[in-house]
N, CA, C and O atoms as CSV, one atom per row, in Angstrom:
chain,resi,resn,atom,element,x,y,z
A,1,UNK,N,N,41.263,36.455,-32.702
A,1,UNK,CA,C,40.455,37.325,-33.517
A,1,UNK,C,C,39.027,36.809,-33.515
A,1,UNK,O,O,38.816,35.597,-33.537
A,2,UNK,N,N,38.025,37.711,-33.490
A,2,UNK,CA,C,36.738,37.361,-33.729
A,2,UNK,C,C,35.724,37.891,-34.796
A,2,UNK,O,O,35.235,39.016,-34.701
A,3,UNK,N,N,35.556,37.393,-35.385
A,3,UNK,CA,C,35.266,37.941,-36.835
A,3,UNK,C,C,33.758,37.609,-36.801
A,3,UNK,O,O,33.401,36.529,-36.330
A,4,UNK,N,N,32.580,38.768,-37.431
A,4,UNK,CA,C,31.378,37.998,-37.385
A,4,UNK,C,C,30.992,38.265,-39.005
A,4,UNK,O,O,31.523,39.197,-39.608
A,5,UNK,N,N,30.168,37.502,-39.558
A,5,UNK,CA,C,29.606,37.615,-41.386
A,5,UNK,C,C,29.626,39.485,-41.751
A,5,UNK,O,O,29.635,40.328,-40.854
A,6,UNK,N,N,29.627,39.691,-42.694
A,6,UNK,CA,C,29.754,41.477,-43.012
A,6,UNK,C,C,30.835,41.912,-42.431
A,6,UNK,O,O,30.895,43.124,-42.635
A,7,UNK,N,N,31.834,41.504,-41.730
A,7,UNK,CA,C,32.890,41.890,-41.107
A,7,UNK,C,C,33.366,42.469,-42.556
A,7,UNK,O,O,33.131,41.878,-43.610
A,8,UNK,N,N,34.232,43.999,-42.441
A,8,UNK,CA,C,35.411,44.109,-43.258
A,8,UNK,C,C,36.806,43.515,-43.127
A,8,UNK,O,O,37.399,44.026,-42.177
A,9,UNK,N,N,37.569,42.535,-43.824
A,9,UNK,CA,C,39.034,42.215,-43.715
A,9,UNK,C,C,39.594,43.021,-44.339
A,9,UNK,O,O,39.007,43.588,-45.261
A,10,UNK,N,N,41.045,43.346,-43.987
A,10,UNK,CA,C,42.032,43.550,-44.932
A,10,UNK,C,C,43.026,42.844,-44.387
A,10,UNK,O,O,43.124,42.730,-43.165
A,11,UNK,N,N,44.007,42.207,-45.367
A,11,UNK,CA,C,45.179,41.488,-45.202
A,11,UNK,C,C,46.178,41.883,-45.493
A,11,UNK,O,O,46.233,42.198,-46.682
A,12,UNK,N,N,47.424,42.091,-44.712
A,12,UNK,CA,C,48.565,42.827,-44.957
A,12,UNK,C,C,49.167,41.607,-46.262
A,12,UNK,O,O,48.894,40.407,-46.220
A,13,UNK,N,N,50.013,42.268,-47.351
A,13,UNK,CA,C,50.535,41.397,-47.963
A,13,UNK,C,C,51.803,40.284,-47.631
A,13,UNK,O,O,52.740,40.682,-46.939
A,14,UNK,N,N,51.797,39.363,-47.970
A,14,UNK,CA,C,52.273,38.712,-48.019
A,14,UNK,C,C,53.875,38.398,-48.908
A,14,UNK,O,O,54.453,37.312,-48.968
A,15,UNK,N,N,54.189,39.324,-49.348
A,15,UNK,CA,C,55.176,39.324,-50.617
A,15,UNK,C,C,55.970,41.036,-50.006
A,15,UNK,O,O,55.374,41.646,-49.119
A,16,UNK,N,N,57.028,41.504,-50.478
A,16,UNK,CA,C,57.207,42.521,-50.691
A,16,UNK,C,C,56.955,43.037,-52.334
A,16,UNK,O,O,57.242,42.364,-53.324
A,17,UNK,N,N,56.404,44.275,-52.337
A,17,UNK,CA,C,55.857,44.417,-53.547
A,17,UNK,C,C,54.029,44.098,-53.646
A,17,UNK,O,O,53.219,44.623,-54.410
A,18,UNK,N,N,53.889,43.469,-52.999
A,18,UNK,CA,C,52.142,42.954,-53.735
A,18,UNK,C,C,51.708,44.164,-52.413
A,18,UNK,O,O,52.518,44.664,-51.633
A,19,UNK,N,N,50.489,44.379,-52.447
A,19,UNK,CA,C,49.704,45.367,-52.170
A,19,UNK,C,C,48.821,44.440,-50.791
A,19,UNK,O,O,48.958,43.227,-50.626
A,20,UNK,N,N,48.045,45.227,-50.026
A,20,UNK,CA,C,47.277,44.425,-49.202
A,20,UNK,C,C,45.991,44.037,-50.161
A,20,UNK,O,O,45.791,44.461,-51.299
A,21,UNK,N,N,45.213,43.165,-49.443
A,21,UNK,CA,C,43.843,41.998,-49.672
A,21,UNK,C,C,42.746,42.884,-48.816
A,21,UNK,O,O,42.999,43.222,-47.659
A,22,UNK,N,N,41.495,43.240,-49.475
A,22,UNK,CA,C,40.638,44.016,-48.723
A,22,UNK,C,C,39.352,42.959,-48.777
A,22,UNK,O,O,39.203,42.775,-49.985
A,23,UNK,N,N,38.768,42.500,-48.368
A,23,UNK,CA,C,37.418,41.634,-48.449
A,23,UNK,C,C,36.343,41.905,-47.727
A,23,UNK,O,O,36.369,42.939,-47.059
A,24,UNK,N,N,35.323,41.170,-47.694
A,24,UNK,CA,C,34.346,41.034,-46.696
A,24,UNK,C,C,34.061,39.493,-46.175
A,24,UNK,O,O,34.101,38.418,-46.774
A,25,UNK,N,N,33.845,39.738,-45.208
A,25,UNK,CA,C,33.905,37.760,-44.299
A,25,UNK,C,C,32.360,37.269,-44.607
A,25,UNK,O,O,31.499,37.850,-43.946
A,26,UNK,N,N,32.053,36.576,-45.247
A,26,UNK,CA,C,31.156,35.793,-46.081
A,26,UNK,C,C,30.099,34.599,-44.918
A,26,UNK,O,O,28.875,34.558,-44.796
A,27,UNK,N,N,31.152,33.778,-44.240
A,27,UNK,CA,C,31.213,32.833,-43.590
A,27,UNK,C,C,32.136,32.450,-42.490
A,27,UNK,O,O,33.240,31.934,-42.657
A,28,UNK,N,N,31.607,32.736,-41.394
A,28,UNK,CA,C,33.088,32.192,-39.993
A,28,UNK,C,C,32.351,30.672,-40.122
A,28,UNK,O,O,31.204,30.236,-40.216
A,29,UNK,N,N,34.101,30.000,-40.053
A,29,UNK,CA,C,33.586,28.170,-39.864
A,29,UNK,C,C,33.588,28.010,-38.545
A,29,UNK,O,O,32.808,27.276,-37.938
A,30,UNK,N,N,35.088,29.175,-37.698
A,30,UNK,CA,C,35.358,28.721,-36.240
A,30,UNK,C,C,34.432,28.881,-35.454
A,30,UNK,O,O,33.542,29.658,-35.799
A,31,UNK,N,N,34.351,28.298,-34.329
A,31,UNK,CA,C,33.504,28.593,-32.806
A,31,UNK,C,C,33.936,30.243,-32.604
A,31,UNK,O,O,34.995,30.833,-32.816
A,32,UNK,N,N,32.944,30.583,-32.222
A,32,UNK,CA,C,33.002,31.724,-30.859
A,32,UNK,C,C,33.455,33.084,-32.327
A,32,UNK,O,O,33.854,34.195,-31.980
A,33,UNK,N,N,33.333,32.805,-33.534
A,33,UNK,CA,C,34.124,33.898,-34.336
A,33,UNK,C,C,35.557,33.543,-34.860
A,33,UNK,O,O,36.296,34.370,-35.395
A,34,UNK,N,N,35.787,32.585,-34.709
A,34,UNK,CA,C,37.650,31.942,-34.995
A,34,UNK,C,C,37.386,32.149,-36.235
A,34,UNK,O,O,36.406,32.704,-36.731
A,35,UNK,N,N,38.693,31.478,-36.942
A,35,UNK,CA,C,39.001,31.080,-38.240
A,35,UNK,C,C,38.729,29.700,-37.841
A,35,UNK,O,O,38.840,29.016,-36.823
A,36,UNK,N,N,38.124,29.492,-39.662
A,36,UNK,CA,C,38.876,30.104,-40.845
A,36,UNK,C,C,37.980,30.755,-41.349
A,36,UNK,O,O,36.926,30.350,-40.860
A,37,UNK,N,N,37.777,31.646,-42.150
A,37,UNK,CA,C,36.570,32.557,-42.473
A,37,UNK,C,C,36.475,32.241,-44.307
A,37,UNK,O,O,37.401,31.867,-45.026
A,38,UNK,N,N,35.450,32.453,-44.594
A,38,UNK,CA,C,35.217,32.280,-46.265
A,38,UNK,C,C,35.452,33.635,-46.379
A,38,UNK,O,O,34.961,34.258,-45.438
A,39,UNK,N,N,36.137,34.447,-47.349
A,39,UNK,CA,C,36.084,35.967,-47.632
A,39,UNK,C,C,35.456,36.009,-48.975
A,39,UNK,O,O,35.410,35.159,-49.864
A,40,UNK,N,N,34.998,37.180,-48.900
A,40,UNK,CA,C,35.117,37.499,-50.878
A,40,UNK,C,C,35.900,39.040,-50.980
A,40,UNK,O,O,35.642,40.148,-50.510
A,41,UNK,N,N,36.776,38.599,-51.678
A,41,UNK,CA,C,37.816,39.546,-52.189
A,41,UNK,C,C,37.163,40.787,-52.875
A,41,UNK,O,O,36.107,40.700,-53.501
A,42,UNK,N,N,38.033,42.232,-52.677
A,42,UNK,CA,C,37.279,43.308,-53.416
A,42,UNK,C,C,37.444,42.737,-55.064
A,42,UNK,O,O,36.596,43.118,-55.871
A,43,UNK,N,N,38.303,42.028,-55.423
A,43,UNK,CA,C,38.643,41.434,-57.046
A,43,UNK,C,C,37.473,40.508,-57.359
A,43,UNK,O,O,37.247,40.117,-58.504
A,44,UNK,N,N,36.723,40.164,-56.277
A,44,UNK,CA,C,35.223,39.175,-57.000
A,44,UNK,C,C,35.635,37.761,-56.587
A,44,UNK,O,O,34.789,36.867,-56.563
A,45,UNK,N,N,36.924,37.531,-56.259
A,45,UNK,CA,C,37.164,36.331,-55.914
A,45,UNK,C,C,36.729,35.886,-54.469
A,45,UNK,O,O,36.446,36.715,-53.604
A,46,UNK,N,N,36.688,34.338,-54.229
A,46,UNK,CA,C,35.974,33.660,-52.989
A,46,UNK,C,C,36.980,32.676,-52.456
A,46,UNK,O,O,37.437,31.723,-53.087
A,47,UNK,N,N,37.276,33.025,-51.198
A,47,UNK,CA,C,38.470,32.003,-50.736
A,47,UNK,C,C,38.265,31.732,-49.362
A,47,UNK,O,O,37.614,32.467,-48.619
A,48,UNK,N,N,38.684,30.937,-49.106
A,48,UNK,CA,C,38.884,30.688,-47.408
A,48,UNK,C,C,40.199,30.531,-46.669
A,48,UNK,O,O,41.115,29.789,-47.023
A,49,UNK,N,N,40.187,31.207,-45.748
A,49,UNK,CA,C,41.418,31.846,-45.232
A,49,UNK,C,C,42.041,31.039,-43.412
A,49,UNK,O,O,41.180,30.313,-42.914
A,50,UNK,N,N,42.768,31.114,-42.954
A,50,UNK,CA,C,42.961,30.712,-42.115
A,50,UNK,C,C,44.095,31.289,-41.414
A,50,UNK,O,O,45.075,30.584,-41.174
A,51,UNK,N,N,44.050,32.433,-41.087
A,51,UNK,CA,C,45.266,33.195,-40.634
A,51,UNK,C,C,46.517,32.156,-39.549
A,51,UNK,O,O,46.367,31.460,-38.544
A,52,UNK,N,N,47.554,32.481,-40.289
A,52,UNK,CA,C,48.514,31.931,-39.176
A,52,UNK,C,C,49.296,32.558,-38.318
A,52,UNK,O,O,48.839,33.640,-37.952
A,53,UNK,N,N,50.508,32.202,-37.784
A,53,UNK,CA,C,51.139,33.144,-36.749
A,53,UNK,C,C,51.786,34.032,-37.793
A,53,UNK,O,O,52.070,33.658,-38.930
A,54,UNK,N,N,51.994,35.260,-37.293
A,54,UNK,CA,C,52.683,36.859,-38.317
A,54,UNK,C,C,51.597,37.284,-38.983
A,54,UNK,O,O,51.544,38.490,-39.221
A,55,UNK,N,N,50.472,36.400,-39.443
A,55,UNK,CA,C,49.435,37.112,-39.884
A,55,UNK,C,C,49.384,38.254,-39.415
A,55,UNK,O,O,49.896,38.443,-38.312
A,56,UNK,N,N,48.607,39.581,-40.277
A,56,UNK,CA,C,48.652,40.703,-39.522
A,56,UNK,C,C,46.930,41.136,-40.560
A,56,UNK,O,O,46.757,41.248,-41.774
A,57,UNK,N,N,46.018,41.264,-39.461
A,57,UNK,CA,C,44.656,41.168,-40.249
A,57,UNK,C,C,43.671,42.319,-39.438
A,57,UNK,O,O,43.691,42.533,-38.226
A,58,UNK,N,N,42.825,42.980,-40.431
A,58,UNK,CA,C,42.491,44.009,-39.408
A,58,UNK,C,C,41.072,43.768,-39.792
A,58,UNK,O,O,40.877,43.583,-40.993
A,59,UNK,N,N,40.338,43.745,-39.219
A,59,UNK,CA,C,38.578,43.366,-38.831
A,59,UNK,C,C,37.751,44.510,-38.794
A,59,UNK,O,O,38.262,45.268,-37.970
A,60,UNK,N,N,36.672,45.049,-39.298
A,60,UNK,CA,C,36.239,45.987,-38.831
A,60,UNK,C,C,34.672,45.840,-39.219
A,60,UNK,O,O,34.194,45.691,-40.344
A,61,UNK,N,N,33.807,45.948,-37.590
A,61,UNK,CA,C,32.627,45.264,-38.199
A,61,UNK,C,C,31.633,46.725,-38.228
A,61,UNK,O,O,31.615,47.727,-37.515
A,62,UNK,N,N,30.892,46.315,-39.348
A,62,UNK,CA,C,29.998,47.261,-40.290
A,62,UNK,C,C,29.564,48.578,-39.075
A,62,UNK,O,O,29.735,49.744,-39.430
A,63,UNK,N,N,29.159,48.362,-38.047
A,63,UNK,CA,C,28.572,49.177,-36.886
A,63,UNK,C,C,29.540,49.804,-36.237
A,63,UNK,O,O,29.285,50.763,-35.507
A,64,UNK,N,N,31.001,49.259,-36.452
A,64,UNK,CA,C,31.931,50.163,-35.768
A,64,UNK,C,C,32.458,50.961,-36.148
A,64,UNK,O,O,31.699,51.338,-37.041
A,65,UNK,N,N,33.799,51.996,-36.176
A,65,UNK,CA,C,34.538,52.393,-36.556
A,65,UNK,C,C,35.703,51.718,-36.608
A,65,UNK,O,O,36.032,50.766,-35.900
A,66,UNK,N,N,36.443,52.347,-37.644
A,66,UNK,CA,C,38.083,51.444,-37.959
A,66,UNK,C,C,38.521,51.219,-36.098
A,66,UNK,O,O,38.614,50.086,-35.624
A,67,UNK,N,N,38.682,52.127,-35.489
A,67,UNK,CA,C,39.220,52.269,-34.314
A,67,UNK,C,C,38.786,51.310,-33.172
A,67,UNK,O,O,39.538,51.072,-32.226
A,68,UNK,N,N,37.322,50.668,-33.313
A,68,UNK,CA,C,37.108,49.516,-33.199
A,68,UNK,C,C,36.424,50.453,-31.824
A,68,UNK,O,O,35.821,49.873,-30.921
C-alpha cells in the first residue's frame, strides 16, 4: 500500500458487530508511502496504525476517485 498525507483511510472492522474506522493519514513514517501511518479518526481521535496481514484498508487520495 502507498499512502501519501491527506490520503482518505477507511478500515474494515475488526470485531463482528463494530462498524468500519474512516480517517485521514496525518503522517506516513514508511519509505516510499509504507506503514505505519499516523491517522486521525473521523471521532477526533489520533493513532498510529500499522496494518497487518488480513488487514483490509482502502486509500483514497484527495485528487482521485474512490475507483482509484
Amino acid at each position: 500500500m502507498e499512502a501519501r498525507v491527506g490520503d482518505r483511510i477507511t478500515m474494515a472492522a475488526e470485531h463482528v458487530g463494530q462498524g468500519t474506522r474512516e480517517g485521514t493519514i496525518r503522517e506516513v513514517k514508511g519509505e516510499g508511502g509504507a506503514p505505519p501511518y499516523v491517522v486521525e479518526w473521523s471521532d477526533g481521535h489520533t493513532g498510529i496504525i500499522h496494518p497487518g496481514p488480513g488487514s483490509v484498508l482502502r486509500c483514497v487520495h484527495p485528487d482521485e476517485s474512490p475507483a482509484g
